[in-house]
Structures are given as C-alpha cells and as structure tokens.
N, C-alpha and C positions, 0 to 999 in steps of 0.2 A: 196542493199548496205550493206555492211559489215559495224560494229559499234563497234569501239578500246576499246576492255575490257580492262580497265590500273588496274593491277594486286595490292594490297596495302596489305601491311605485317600484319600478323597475330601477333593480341599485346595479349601475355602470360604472365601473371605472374607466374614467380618461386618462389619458396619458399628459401631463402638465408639458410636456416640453416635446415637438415635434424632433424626432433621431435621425439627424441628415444624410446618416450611410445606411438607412434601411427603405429601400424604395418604396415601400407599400404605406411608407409615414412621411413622405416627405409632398416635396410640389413642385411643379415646374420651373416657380419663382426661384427657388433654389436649386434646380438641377441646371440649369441652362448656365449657373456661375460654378458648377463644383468644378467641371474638370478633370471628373475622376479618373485614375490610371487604372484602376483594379474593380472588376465585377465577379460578384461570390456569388454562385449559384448552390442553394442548399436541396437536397435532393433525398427524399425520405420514399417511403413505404406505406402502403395502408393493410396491418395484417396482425391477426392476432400473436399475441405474447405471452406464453402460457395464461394461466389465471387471472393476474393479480396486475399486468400492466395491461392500458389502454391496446387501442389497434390504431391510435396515431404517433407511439410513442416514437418511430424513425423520421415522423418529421416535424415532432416536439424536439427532439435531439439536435435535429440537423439545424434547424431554422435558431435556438437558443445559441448554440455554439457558437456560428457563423456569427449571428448579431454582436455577440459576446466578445469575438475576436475580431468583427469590423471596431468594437466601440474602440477596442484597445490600440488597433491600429491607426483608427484618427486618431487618437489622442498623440500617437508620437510623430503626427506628419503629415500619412499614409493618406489618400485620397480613394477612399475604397466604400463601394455601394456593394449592399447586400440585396440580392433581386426574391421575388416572391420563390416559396418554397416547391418546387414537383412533389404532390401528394402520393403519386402512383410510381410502384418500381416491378422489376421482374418477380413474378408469384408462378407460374409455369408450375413446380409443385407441389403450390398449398391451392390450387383450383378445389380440390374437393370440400375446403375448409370455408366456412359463411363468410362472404364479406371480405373475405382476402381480395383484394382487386389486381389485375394483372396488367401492368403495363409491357409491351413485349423489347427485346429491345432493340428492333429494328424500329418500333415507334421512336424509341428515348435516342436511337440515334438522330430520325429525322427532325424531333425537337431539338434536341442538342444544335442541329445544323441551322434551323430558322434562330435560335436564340442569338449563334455565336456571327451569324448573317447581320441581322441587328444589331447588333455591338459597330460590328467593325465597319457599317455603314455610318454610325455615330460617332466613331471614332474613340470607342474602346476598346483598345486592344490587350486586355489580357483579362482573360477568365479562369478563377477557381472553382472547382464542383466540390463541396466538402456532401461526401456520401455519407449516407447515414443506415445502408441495408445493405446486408451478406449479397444476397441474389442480384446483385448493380453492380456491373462491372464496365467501365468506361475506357481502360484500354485500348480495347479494339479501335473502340468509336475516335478515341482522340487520334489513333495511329492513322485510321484514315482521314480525318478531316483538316490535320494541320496541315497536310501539303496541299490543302482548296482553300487555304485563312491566313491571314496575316495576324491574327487574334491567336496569342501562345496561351495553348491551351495544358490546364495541369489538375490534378484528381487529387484529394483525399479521404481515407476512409478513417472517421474521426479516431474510433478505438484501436487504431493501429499505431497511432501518433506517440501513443506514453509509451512507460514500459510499466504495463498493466499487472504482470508479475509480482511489481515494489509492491501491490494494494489488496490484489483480491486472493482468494486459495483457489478457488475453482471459477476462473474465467469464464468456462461454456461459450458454443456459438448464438446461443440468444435465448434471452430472456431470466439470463440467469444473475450471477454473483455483482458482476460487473455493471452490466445494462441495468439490475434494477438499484444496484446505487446512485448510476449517475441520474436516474428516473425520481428518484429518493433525494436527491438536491436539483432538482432540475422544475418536476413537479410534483412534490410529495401529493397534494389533492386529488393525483388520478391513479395514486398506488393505493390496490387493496391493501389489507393486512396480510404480512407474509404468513399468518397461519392457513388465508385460501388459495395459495400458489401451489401448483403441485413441486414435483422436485425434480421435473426436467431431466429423467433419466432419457437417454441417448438410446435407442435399440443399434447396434450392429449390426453389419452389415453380415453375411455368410459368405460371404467371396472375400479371401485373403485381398486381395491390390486394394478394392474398395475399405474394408475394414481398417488395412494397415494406412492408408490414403495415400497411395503411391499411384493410382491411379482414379480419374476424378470421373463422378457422373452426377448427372442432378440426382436429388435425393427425394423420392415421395413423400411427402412428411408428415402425414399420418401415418404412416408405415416407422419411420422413424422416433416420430414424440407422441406419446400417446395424449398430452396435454400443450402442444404447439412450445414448449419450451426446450432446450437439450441443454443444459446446466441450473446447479440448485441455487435458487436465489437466497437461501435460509440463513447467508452468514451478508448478509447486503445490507449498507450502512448509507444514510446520508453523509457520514461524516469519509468515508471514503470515496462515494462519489466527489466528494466537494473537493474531496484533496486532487483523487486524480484529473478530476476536469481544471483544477490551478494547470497542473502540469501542460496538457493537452492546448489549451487555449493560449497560455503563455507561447508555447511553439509554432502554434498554427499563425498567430497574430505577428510572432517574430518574423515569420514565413512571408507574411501577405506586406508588411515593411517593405523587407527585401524586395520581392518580386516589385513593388508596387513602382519601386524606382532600378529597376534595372533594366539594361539593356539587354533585352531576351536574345539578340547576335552575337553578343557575347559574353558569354554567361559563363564558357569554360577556358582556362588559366590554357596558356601556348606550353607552359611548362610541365604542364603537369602537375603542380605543386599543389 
C-alpha cells in the first residue's frame, strides 16, 4: 500500500534588509563604494561542549559578537566589514572525542597569511580576529607576520574582554557558567535543558607545576572532563549572559572606532602619558 506523502512548505526566514559590514550579506555593488578601514575576522571551533551546548557554539559566539560590534560600530562612523567565520580551530587534545575537528596551527597560521595578503592587496590595512576558543592562540602567528604586512594586525579573545567576575560564581574554562549564559542569550534554541548538562568537574592534574598552573602543557581532555565541560553551567542565566555580552560588545565596538580611524605609526604618546 502506497502512503500520500502531503508535501508542506519549507518556512525560511529572510533577512528584510541587506547588513553592509557583514560580507557574507552584502555585494560587490556595495563593496567597491565602502572604503572600509577595518576587517573583523571571527574565528570559532568545531567541538563538543559538555552536554547541553551545540559543537558549533565558538563560532556561534564569535560570528554573533563580531556582527554585533561591527553594527555598533558603523553606526558611529567606523567603516568596518565583518568577513565569513573560520569553523575550525586547534583540537590537538580532544582528537579522541567524535567530531571535534582539528585545525593545526601551522594551518591557521598560513590562512591567517593568505587572508591578511588579500586585504592588503585591496587595500585593507587593518585586521581584528575576535577568537572565540581556549586552544587558538594568534600571538605567535601575528608576532611573525607583522614584519612581512603593512596590514596592523591585533587578536581578541571575546570572554576576556569584561570582567567576568561582576556576573558569574564559577567562570570555568568551557562550557560552563559563563559560556552557557552567553549561549542562553545568544541562542537559547540550541541549549539543552540545564538538568542534561553534566557539572563539568575538572580532574587535576598529579604533578604540582601543572595542577598549580605555573607551568603549562596541553591537556588530554578526556583525561581531564569526563563530559567535555570543566565548569558547572547549573547557575547560567540568559539574563546574565545578556548583561555581560552589553559589557563585552560595547568594548570591543569602542575598540574597532578607535582602531578604525587611527593611525597604527602612531599609536603611542612621545610622553609617555
């Protein structure tokens, strides 16, 4: 017996209004008049988060924020494009974990280099990476590449921006108090309920340097979190994310202003003042 599949329409939402500092929305017709001074490069992770967030939640983060403090930024002037998000960041010790994807970052450095090559061929010279994962660290890369670029190169890492202390009790390095609030106003639709989150206990290390963190190694993370989290998300609020990402965005946007019209030769006072 045949069984009448009744076909029902695919519900899209559009966007009514094209966003002309987010390049993945915009168009030529409009890029060839902007003139932008400032390119935001958002730079996420693909990896689990304990239970109860997504495995794209670092470049849900990274890509909202950015957008959020390009809007803010045109609106007071600022000629600032936000470029497509990097999915993949360093995973090195969640390889045993599904689906964690490992970008290395000798790759992320020679992206970094093609991206900030085209800029400055097009005559963008100044790029921000607003990071959005612990294991991504762009130091190195920027220490080497600013003396082969004319493109001033500068890094943030979004949850280091506030003072995260005013908001959460138990911070944790991911997936906990903090991150699933701002996840909790950012996209509640892809947070479980916090009763299927585990509680992101931390195992310690056995070697004092490591334990006390005075001295650093990568960390196996199965070994580590027994549920991919190390802080308890169980006191995590929409209404605290919201408050701290006001803080965070306001800062960052302040940031991208500045930068946007400065003259990166000189940037620091003869006085010292």
């Amino acid at each position: 017996m045949r069984v009448a599949v009744v076909a029902t329409p695919l519900r899209v939402e559009y966007n009514r209004r094209m966003r002309p500092y987010v390049l993945l929305e915009t168009n030529w017709k409009a890029v060839k008049q902007a003139n932008y001074e400032l390119a935001v490069l958002p730079w996420g992770a693909t990896e689990a988060h304990n239970y109860h967030l997504p495995y794209g939640t670092d470049v849900i983060e990274a890509e909202r924020i950015a957008i959020e403090c390009a809007r803010l930024a045109t609106a007071r002037g600022a000629r600032v494009v936000v470029l497509p998000t990097i999915p993949f960041g360093v995973q090195t010790g969640q390889l045993d974990i599904e689906l964690c994807i490992n970008m290395n970052p000798s790759t992320q450095a020679a992206v970094l280099a093609d991206v900030v090559h085209s800029l400055e061929v097009q005559g963008i010279h100044k790029l921000m990476i607003i990071n959005s994962h612990g294991g991504n660290d762009f130091r190195q890369m920027i220490r080497e590449l600013q003396p082969q670029t004319d493109v001033f190169l500068c890094s943030a890492n979004w949850w280091q921006v506030g003072e995260a202390r005013d908001y959460f009790t138990d911070l944790g390095d991911h997936a906990g108090e903090l991150e699933t609030s701002v996840m909790l106003a950012l996209a509640p639709e892809l947070v479980l309920p916090l009763g299927e989150a585990g509680v992101g206990a931390e195992r310690k290390s056995v070697v004092r340097g490591l334990r006390e963190r005075w001295v650093w190694a990568p960390r196996p993370w199965t070994q580590v979190s027994a549920d991919t989290g190390i802080g308890n998300p169980a006191r995590a609020t929409a209404e605290k994310g919201r408050a701290y990402l006001d803080e965070v965005v306001e800062r960052l946007s302040s940031f991208m202003v500045d930068i946007a019209s400065a003259d990166v030769t000189a940037m620091y006072d003869e006085d010292g003042s």
